[in-house]
C-alpha positions in Angstrom: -142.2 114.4 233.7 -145.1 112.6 235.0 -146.8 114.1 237.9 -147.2 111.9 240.9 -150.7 110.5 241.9 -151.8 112.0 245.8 -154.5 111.0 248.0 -157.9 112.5 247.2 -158.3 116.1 249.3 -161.4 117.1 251.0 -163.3 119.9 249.0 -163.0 122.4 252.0 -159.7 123.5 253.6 -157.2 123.4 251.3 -155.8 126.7 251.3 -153.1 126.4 248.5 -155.9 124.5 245.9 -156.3 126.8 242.9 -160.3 127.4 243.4 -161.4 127.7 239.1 -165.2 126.8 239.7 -167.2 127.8 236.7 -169.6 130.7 238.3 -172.6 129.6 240.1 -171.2 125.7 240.6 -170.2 124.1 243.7 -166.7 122.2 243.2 -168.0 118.6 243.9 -164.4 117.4 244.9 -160.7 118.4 245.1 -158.5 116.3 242.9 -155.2 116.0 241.5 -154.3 115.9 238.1 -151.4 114.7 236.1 -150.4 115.5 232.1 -150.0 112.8 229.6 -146.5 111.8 229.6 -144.6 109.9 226.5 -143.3 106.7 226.6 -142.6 103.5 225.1 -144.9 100.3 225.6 -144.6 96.7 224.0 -147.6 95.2 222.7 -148.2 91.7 223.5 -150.4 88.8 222.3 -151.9 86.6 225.2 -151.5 83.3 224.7 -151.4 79.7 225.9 -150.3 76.4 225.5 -148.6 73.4 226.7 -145.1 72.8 227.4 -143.6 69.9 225.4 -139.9 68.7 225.1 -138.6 70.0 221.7 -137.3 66.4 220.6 -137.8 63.2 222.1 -135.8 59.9 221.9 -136.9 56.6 222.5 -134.1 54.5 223.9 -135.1 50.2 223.6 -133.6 47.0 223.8 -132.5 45.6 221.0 -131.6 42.4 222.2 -133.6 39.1 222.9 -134.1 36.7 225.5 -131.3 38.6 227.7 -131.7 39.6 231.5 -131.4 43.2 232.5 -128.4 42.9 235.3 -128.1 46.5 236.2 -129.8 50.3 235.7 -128.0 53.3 235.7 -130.2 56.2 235.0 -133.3 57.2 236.4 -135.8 59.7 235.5 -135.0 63.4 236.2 -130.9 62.3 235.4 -128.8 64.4 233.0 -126.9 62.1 230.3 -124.2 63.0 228.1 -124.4 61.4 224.7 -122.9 57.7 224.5 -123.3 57.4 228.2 -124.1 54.0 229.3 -127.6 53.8 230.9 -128.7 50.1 231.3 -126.5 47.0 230.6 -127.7 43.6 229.7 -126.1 39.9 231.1 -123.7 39.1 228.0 -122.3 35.8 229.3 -124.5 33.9 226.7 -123.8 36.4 224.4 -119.8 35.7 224.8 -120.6 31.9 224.5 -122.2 32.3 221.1 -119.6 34.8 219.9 -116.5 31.7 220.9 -118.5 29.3 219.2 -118.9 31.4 216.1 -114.9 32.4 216.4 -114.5 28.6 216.5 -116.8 27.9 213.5 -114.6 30.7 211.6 -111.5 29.1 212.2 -113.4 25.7 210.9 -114.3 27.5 208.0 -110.5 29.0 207.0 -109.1 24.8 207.2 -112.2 24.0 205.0 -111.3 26.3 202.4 -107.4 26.1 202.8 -107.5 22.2 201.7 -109.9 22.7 199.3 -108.0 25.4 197.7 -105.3 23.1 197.7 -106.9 20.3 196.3 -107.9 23.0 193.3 -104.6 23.9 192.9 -103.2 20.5 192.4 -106.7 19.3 190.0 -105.3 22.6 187.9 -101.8 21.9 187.7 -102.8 18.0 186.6 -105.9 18.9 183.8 -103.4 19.4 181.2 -102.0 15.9 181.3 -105.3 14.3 181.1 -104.7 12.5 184.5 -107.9 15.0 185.8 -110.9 14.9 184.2 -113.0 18.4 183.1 -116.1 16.8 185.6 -113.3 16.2 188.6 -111.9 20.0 187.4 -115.0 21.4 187.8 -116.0 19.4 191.2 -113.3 20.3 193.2 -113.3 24.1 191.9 -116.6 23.9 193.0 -115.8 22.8 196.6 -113.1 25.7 196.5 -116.0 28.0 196.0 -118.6 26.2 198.8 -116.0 26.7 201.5 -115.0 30.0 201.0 -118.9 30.6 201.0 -118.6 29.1 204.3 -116.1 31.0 206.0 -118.0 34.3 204.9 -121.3 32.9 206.4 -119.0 31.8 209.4 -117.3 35.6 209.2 -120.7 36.7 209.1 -121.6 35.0 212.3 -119.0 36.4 214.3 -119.7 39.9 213.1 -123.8 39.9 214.2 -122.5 38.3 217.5 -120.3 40.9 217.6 -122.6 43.4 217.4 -124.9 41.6 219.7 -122.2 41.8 222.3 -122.4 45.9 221.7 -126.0 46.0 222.1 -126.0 44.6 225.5 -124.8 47.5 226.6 -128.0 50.4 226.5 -126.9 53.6 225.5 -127.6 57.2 225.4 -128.3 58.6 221.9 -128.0 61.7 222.5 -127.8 64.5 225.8 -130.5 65.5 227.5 -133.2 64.6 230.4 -134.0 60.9 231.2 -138.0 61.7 231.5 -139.1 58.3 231.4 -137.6 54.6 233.1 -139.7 51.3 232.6 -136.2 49.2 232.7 -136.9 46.9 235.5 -133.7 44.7 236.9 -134.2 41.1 235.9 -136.8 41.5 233.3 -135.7 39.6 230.1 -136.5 42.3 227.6 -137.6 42.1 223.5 -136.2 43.8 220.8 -137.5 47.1 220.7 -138.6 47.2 224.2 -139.1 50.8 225.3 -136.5 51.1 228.5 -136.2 54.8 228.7 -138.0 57.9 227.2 -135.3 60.8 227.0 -135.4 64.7 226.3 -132.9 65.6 223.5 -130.7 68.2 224.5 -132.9 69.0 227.4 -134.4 71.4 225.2 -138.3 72.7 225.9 -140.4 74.6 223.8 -143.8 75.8 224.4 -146.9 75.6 221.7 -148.4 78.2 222.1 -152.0 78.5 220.4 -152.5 81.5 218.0 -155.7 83.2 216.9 -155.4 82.9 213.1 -155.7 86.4 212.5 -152.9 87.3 215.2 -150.5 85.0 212.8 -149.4 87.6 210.5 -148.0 89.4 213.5 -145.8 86.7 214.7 -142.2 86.3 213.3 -139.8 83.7 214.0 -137.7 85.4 216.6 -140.2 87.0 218.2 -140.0 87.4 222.2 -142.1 85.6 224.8 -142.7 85.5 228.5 -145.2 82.9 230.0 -145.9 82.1 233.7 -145.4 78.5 235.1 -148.7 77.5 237.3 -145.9 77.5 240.3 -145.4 81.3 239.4 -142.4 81.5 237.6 -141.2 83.4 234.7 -140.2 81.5 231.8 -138.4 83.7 228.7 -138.4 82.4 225.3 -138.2 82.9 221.8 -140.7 81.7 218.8 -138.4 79.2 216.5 -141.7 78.2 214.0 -144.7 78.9 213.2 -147.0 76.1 212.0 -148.0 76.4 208.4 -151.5 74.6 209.4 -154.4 76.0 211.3 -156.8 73.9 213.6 -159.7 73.7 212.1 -162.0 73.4 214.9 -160.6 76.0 216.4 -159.0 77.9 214.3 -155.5 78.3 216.4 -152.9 77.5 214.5 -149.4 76.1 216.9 -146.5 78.5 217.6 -143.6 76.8 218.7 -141.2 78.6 221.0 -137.7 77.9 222.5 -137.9 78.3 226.1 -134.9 79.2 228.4 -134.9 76.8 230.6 -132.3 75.4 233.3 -131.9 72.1 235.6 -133.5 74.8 238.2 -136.1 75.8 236.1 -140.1 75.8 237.4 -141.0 74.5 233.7 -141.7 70.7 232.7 -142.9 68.9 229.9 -146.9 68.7 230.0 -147.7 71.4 232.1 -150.1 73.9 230.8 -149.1 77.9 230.9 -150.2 81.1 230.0 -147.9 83.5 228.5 -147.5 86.1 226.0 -146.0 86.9 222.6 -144.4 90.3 222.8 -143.7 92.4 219.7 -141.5 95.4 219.1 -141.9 98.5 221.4 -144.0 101.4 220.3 -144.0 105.3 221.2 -147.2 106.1 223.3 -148.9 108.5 225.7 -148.2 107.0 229.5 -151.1 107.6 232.8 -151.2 106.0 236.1 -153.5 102.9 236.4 -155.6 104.7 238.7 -156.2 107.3 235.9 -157.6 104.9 233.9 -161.4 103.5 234.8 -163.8 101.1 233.4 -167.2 102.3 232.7 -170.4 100.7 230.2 -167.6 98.4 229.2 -165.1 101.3 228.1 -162.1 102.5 229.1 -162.3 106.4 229.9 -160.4 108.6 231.7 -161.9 112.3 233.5 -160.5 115.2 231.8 -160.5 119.0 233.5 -161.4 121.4 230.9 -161.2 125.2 231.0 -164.2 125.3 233.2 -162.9 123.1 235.5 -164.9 120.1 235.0 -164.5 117.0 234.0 -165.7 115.3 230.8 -165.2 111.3 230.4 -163.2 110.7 227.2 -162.9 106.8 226.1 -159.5 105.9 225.7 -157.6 103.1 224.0 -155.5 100.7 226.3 -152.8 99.5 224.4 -150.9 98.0 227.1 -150.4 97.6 230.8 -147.3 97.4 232.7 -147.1 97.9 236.6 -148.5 101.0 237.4 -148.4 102.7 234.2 -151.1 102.2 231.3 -150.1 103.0 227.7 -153.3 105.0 225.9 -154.3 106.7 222.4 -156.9 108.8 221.8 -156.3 111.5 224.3 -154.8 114.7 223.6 -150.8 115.0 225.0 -151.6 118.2 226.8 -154.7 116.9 228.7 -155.0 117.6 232.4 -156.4 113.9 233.7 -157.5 113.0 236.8 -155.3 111.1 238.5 -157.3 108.9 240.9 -160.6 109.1 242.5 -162.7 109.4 239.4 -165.1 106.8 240.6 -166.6 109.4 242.7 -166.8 111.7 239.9 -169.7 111.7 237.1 -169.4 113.6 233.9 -169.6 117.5 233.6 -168.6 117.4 237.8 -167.4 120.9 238.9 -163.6 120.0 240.7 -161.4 122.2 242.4 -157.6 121.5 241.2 -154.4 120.6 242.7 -151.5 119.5 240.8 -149.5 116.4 241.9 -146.6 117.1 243.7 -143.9 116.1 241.0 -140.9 113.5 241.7 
């Protein structure tokens, strides 16, 4: 059980403190000491990256020389797939599409007669009344109208089809994050009217050192912080198979968990962390645990009752606990104050109350 940290005690006073100076030194301070205890911690990775929509869509006009007569969606929407987002005026569209129904029907009376006229050129070439040349003429005029009535078929089939592209829609679910469809404007084929995010799916590319890449795993967890604050969970679906080579960071996309609620957007900027599988390790309070020369250490009580600064390996923080290695499990550490303290101090003892 870990033993709970207490505030530091005046040297004087304390009747029930074990007194264990070594003979002929002063004990410079009372403290309180806690044991290693064992634990599990989760290394991590610290990482950023930007936040980008997993797949974009690019929904345009593919119509020309049409007006824009109404709007629908507007950024931020949700969209279904096949829902209709813009629509353009198709009265002219209708006109053409009658005229090349018309042209059709033209077409089919063409080709009727002139099958006809066949037929009956056929039926006479064996009496000699038609000759091979008027044979072959009106055969050929069979052939030049039903040409026709397939380019007049044709016709009605792109009209057709123009008819459907007046109407914009969605090609897929997802976020509208981008309008530039104006009402009125007379739009060109391939005219960007809305940007959309697929699925409403975000990922975030996180930037890897190139020698942390052998650690990450498709599937691995992750946890990065918005820059409103918020906690974003994810998971890493790729890594890429390239490496910057200015920097040296090679892209690590993860699937973020994101909702209609969520803090995250595309283009922001976060910082985060990859988080990899959790680890058996000795556990000390925070306080236990001090910077000095640009080392971790941590005061240990020996036999004598004074204190010796070990350096200590920090392999992970996590509220007020700090996972460590290098110290021995049965170590009696200084639970806080040790700024106070230099090495080879003479301390009187307390132990923690526990919990």
């Amino acid at each position: 059980m870990v033993l709970a940290l207490g505030p530091l005690l005046p040297a004087l006073g304390m009747g029930s403190a074990r007194a264990a100076d070594a003979p002929g030194a002063k004990a410079a301070l009372t403290v309180q000491v806690v044991t290693p205890q064992a634990g599990e911690w989760t290394s991590s990775l610290a990482v950023n990256g930007n936040i980008a929509p997993w797949a974009e869509a690019v929904v345009g006009s593919q119509v020309n020389g049409l007006r824009l007569v109404e709007v629908l969606a507007q950024v931020g929407d949700s969209v279904k797939a096949g829902q209709l987002l813009a629509r353009f005026d198709e009265a002219p569209v209708l006109l053409d599409l009658a005229q090349a129904r018309a042209a059709v029907q033209e077409a089919q009376a063409q080709l009727a007669d002139a099958t006809a006229n066949a037929q009956r050129a056929r039926s006479l070439g064996s009496t000699g009344v038609v000759s091979a040349q008027q044979l072959g003429q009106v055969e050929a005029a069979e052939a030049v109208a039903r040409a026709r009535l397939a380019t007049a078929q044709a016709a009605v089939a792109a009209q057709e089809l123009r008819l459907q592209h007046t109407r914009v829609l969605a090609p897929d679910a997802g976020w509208i994050s981008a309008r530039s469809a104006t009402l009125g404007a007379v739009a060109g084929p391939g005219t960007e009217l809305f940007k959309l995010i697929r699925q409403a799916r975000l990922e975030w590319r996180a930037e890897v050192p190139a020698a942390e890449l052998s650690r990450v795993k498709p599937g691995t967890a992750a946890r990065l912080t918005t820059p409103s604050g918020a906690v974003v969970q994810g998971t890493v679906r790729k890594v890429s198979p390239a490496v910057d080579l200015q920097t040296r960071n090679a892209l690590v996309y993860v699937d973020l968990k994101t909702s209609e609620n969520s803090d995250a957007r595309a283009g922001m900027f976060a910082r985060g962390e990859l988080r990899f599988d959790a680890r058996r390790a000795l556990m000390l309070p925070s306080s236990a645990v001090l910077l000095r020369e640009g080392f971790d250490v941590v005061l240990v009580v020996d036999a004598q009752q004074r204190v010796r600064q070990t350096k200590v390996k920090v392999l992970a923080r996590e509220g007020e606990q700090v996972a460590v290695e290098g110290l021995d499990a049965k170590a009696r550490v200084v639970a806080r104050g040790g700024a106070f303290l230099a090495d080879g101090d003479a301390v009187r003892v307390v132990e923690a109350p526990t919990k």
